[in-house]
C-alpha positions in Angstrom: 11.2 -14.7 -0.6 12.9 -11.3 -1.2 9.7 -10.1 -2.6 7.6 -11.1 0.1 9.9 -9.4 2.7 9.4 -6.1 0.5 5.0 -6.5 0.9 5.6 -7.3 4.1 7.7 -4.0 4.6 5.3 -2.0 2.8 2.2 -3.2 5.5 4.6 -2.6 8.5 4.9 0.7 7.7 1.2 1.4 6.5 0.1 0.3 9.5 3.0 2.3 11.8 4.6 -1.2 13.1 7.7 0.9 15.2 9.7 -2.5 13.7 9.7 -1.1 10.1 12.1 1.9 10.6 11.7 5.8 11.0 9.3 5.8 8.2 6.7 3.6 10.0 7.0 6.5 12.8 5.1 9.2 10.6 1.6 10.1 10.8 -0.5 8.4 7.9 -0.6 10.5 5.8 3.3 10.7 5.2 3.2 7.5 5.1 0.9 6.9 2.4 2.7 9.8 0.7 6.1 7.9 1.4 4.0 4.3 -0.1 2.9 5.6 -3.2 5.7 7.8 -4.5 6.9 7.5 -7.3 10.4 5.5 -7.2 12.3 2.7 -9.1 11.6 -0.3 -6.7 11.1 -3.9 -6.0 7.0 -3.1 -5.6 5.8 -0.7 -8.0 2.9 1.1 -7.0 0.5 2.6 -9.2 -1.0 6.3 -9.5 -3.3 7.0 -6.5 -7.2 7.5 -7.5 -9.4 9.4 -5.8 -12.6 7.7 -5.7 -16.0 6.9 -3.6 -18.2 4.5 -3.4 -22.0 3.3 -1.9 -20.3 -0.4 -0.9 -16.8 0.0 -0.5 -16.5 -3.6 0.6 -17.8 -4.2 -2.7 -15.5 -2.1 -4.8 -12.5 -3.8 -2.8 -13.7 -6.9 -3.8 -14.3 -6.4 -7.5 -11.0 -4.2 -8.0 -9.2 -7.3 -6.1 -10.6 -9.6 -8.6 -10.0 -7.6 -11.6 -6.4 -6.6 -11.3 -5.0 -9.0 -8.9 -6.5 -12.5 -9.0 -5.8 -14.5 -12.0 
């Protein structure tokens, strides 16, 4: 459960829901810099990757499958 609440932090504030906190205010950018630093935490995130891609949709899909899915 404890878990959960953390993921469900983490979308609150990606998406600027004004119920997750002062963070959640910033523009997008902070708060994708805020998301994806690197801090000892209940979610880890992983280095950020600049990328591109002809079917993003695709990619998603794949990566989702690959490193997430069991």
């Amino acid at each position: 459960k404890e878990f959960q609440e953390h993921l469900k932090a983490f979308k609150n504030i990606a998406n600027g829901d004004a119920s997750a906190g002062p963070i959640a205010a910033l523009d997008a950018p902070s708060r994708f810099r805020w998301l994806t630093a690197k801090r000892s935490t209940i979610v880890q995130t992983s280095a950020v990757h600049p990328g591109m891609s002809a079917n993003l949709d695709e990619t998603v899909e794949k990566l989702f499958s690959q490193l997430v899915k069991s």
